[in-house]
N, C-alpha and C positions, 0 to 999 in steps of 0.2 A: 875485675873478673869479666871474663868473654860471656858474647851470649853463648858459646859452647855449654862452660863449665855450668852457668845458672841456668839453663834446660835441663841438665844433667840432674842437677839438683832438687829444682824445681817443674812439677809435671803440671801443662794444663791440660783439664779437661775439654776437647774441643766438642763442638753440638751442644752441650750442656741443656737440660731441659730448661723453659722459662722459669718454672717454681727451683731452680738452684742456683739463680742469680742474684736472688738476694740473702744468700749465706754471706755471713762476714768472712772477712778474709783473715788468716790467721794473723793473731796480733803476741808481739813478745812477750813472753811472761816474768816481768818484772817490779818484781812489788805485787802488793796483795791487794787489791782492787774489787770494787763491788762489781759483782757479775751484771749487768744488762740485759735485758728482755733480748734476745733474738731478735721478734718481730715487732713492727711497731706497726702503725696500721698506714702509717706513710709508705713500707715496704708494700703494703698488697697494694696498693693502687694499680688499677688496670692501664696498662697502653692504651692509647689513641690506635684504634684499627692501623694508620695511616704512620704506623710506625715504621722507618726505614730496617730492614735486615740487617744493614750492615751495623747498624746502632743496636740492635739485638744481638749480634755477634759479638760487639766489642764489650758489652756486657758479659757477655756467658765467659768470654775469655779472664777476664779478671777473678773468677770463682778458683779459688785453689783446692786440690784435692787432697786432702790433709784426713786425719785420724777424728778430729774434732768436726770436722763439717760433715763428718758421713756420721758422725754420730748425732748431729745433726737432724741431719735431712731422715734417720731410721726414726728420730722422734718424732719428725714433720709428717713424715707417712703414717705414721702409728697412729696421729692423734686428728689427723686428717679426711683419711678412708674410714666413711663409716662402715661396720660389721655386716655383713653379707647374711639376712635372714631368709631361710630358704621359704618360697612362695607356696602354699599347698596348692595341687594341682585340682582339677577337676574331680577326678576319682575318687583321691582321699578326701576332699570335700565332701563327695556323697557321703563315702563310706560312713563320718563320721556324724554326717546328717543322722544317717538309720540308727549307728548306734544311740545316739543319743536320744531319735524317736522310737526306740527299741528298750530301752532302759526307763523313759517316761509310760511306758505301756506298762512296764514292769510293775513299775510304781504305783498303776493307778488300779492293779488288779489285786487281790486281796490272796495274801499267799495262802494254799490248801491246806495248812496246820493250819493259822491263824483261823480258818474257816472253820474247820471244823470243830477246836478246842473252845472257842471265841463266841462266834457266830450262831453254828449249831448248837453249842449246848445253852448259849442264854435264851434261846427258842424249845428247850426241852425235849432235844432230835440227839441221841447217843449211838454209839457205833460200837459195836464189839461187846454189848454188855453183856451178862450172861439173864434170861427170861427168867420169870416166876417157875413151879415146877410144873403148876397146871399148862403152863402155855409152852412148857419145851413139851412135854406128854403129848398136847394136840399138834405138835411139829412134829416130833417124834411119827404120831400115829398117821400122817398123809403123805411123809417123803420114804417110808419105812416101807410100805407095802410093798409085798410081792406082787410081781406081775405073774399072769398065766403063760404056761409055756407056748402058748401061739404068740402071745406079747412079746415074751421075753427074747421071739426067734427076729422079727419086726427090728426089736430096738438095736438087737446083734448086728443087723446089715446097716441099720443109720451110723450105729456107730461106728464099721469099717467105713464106713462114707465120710463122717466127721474126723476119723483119725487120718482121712487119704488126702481132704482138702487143708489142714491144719498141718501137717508137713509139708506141702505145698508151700504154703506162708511162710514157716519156718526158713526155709530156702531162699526166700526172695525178700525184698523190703517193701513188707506188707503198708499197707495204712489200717487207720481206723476204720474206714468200713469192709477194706476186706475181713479184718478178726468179726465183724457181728452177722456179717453174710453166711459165718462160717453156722452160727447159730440160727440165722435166720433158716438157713438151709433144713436143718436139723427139725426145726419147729414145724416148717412146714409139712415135713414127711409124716412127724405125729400131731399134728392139730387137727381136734375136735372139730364135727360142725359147726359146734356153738360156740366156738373160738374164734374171737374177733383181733386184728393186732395191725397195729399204725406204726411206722417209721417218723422219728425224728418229728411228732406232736407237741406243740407248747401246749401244757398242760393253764387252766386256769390259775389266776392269781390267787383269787380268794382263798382258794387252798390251802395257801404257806402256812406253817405253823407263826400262832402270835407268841415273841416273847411275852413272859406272866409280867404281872407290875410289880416292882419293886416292895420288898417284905420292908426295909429299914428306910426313914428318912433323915437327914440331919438337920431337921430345923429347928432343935432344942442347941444349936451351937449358934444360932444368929443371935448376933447383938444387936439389942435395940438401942435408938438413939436415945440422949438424955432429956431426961424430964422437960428439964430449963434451959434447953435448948429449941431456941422458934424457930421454923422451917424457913427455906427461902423465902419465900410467899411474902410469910410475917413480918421478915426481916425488908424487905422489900418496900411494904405497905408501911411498917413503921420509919424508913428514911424518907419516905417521900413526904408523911405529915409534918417529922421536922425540916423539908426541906422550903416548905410554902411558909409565906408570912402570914403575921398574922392580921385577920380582919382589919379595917379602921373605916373611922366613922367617913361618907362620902360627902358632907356637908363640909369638913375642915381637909378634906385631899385637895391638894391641887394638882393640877394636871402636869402629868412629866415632862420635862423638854425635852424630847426626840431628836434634835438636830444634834444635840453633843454626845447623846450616847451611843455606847460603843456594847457591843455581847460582850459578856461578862466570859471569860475563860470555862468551859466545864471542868466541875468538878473530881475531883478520881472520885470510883466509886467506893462504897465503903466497904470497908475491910473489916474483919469479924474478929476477935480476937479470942474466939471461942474454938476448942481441939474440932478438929470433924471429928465424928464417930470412926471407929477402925472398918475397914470394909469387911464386907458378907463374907464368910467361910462358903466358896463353891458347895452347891448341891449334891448328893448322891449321883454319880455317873449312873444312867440310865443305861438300861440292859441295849445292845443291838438293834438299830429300828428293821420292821418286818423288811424295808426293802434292802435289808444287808441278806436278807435269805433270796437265792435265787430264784426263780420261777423254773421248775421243773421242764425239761425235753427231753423225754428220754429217748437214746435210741431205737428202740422198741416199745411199745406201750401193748399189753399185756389184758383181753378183759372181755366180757359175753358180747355176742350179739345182739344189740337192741330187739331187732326182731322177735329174738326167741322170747325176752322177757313180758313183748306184750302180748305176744300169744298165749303165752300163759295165763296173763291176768284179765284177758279176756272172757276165758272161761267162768270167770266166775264176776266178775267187773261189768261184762258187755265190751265190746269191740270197740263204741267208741271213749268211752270214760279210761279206758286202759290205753289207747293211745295217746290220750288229754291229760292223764295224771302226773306220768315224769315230766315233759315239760311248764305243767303248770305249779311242780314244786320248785322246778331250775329256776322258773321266772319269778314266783311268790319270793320277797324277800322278810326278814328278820332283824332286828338289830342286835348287835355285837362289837360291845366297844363303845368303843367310839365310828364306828363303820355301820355298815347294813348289809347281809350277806345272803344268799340262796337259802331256802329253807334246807334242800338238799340238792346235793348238785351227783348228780347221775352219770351225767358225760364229762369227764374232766380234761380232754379234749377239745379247743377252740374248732378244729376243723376234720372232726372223724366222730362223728354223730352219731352213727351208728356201733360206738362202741363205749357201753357201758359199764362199771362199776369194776374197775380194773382190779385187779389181784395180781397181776405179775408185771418185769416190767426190765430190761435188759440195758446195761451199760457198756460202750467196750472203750478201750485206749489200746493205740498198738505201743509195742514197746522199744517198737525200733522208730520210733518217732521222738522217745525221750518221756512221755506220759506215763503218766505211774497210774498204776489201778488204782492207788488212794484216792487219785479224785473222782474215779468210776464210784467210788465206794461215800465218799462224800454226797455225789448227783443221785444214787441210788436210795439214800436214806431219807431226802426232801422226796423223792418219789412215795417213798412210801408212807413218812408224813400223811402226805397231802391224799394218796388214798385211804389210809385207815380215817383220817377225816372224816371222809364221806361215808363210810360204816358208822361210825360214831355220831353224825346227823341220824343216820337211818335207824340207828338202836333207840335215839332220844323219840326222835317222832312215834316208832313203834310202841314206845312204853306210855308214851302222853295219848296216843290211842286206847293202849290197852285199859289202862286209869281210868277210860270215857266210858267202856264198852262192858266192862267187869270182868269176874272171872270167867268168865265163859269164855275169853279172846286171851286170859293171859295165859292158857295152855296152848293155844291152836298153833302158836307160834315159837321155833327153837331160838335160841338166843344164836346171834352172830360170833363168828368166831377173832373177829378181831385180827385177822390175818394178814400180811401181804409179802410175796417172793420177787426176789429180783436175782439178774442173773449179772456180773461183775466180770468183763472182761480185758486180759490184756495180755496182747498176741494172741497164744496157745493157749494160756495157761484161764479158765477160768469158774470163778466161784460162786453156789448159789448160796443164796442169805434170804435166813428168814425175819422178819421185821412185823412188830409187836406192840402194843400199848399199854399203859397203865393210867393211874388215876390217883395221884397223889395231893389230896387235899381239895380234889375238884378240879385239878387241872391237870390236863390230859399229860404224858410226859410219853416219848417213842424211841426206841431201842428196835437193833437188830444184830444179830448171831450167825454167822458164817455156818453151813451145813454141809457142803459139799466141796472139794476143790479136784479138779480135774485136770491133766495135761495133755494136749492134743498130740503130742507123742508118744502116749502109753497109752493102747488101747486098752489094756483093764480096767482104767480108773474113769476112761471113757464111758463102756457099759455103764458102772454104776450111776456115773455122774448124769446121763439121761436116763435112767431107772427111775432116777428123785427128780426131773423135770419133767417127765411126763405121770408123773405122779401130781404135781402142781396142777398143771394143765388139765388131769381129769379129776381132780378135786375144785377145780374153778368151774371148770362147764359141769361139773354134779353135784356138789352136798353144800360147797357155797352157791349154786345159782337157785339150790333151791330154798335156802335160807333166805335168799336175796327176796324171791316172788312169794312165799310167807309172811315177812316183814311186809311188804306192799300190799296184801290185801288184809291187813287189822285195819 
């Protein structure tokens, strides 16, 4: 045969790459033969730099292009190229930074069901409950009152004014403190002179309400170890006395020969062949610690003027004993607990001094932010805690006076009403609640009741809805401020 016909027949690959010149060449198939590795590691050997071209040529030419070598070389590639894993870029790096420092925030914050179902009620702080009847009657009798028709013309224009700026908001995307501005605003058109009121106040710690101590223990399920069983100690002290020899006489010892001996191997220590006792059944899970309750800020804090209180008690105290009294109760402490606490704490307040003995106290959340009024309603209920607290000092002190002083002092003075309002905002929409005490076994337990709810886009519900907050406000600066300066001077 011509080289015509066997070109015809036979194609070479000309260029051929380096890695396809060590494919074998097709061989006959004749007879059943054990297959062969392809490669052996003799085939990978690298050229000498300083390999002639045309010797790389005469190689690549000898490679035949055949059905088996390309299935080959599809395997050679396949198993060759590693998989192409795509690099994350810059951005998605961040991005997946935050989430994941976004999701550990999540994590590390205490969800507001667990909070309040959890937290607040092993601290004896409830939400929604329905009051005794004598204490809905005295709620009843302060947000109920009619106002006088000069009042009633007064609260008509704030609330065109409240319903003009809460549309307003409605319209746009509000934040949180535009919704309590909208209140703030409101307040201030009807605030008392003797109405004192701070923005965004941490309130005192001492405050928080304390979980009670646990009613049950389970220390009738611990197993004690057995009788005839000797502690480590024993067990201890008794291997080492058999471990020493024993005495002999020093007259028939002779002295050891040192030069041939060798330390003796330590011995394992000894092994007990006694059961251990089974281990302690876990304790009673202990309720919430105090610092699982937050520390109150509210955004509005709600309460008299210092001033006014000590001009009061001036009158009858002297000018300066009535200046020197509250903060010589704030500073005088108590024990409680395990702790030591104010006798009475008056300003609850770190940095708004001049305002005393709060009664109201305002929360808001916008809702186009994703915030839900539950946790307005959550914050507002430790608010209120923490002031019926300091009523509840002040009733204690006033009775431990009156005790001293006889009957003569325990009429002079009306019993506290155990009171306090807060107002629950989110967006437009928002609620006032009243919040309340009891005394269950000697320990205090707080509740509050939703009393009003209002929408900044219906003026009707408007009117009412400050009808019963300025009803709060002139029952704080009158019949509670003057309960308050009674209680203070027994």
């Amino acid at each position: 045969m011509d080289s015509r016909s066997q070109s015809s027949t036979t194609q070479i690959l000309p260029h051929a790459p380096d890695h396809l010149s060590d494919l074998a060449p097709v061989a006959p198939s004749h007879g059943v033969k054990r297959e062969r590795s392809v490669y052996s590691e003799t085939e990978f050997e690298e050229e000498p730099e300083d390999a002639r071209p045309s010797k790389k040529l005469k190689s690549d030419t000898s490679t035949v292009l055949s059905e088996e070598n390309l299935r080959k070389f599809e395997a050679y590639n396949m198993n060759a190229v590693p998989p192409i894993k795509r690099t994350l870029s810059r951005r998605s790096t961040a991005k997946s930074e935050i989430t994941q420092d976004s999701s550990q925030g999540s994590k590390s914050s205490v969800n507001p069901s667990i909070y309040r179902f959890q937290h607040l009620a092993a601290a004896g702080v409830g939400i929604n409950s329905d009051p005794p009847d004598n204490t809905k009657a005295a709620i009843d009798a302060i947000i109920g009152r009619e106002p006088t028709p000069e009042r009633r013309e007064i609260l008509k224009r704030i609330a065109k004014e409240f319903h003009a700026h809460s549309s307003e908001l409605v319209s746009a995307s509000d934040s949180e403190d535009d919704s309590v501005r909208v209140l703030l605003q409101a307040l201030q058109a009807i605030k008392p002179k003797t109405l004192r009121y701070q923005e965004k106040a941490e309130w005192r710690e001492e405050l928080k309400p304390q979980p009670p101590q646990p009613l049950f223990s389970a220390d009738f399920l611990r197993v004690p170890p057995p009788a005839n069983d000797p502690s480590d100690k024993a067990r201890k002290r008794q291997q080492l006395s058999t471990d020493k020899p024993p005495p002999s006489d020093s007259s028939q010892a002779e002295p050891p020969d040192v030069s041939n001996t060798m330390t003796p191997p330590a011995e394992p220590p000894h092994v007990s062949n006694t059961m251990t006792p089974p281990a302690e059944p876990p304790k009673t899970m202990p309720p919430p610690a105090c610092s699982s309750i937050k520390t109150p800020r509210p955004d509005v804090s709600i309460g008299i003027d210092m001033t006014e209180i000590t001009s009061r008690l001036a009158s009858r105290l002297g000018t300066t004993e009535a200046n020197a009294l509250l903060p010589w109760l704030q500073n005088e402490t108590k024990p409680s607990g395990k702790r030591t606490e104010p006798l009475l704490i008056s300003v609850p307040a770190l940095r708004a001094s001049n305002l005393a003995f709060a009664f109201a106290a305002g929360e808001g959340k916008a809702y186009s932010t994703g915030r839900p009024v539950f946790e307005a309603q959550n914050q507002a209920a430790v608010t209120g805690a923490c002031a019926l607290k300091i009523q509840l000092d002040l009733q204690r002190l006033t009775r431990q006076a009156k005790s001293r002083a006889g009957t003569a002092a325990a009429t002079s003075a009306r019993a506290l009403p155990l009171l306090f309002f807060s107002v629950c905002t989110e967006g437009p929409t928002h609620e006032l609640w009243a919040h309340y005490t009891q005394d269950e076994d000697g320990v205090p337990t707080f509740g509050s009741k939703v009393q009003k709810i209002c929408h900044g886009g219906l003026l009707d519900t408007v009117e009412q809805f400050l009808i019963a907050f300025d009803n709060v406000c002139a029952w704080g600066t009158g019949e509670f401020l003057d309960i308050v300066v009674e209680s203070l001077e027994v």
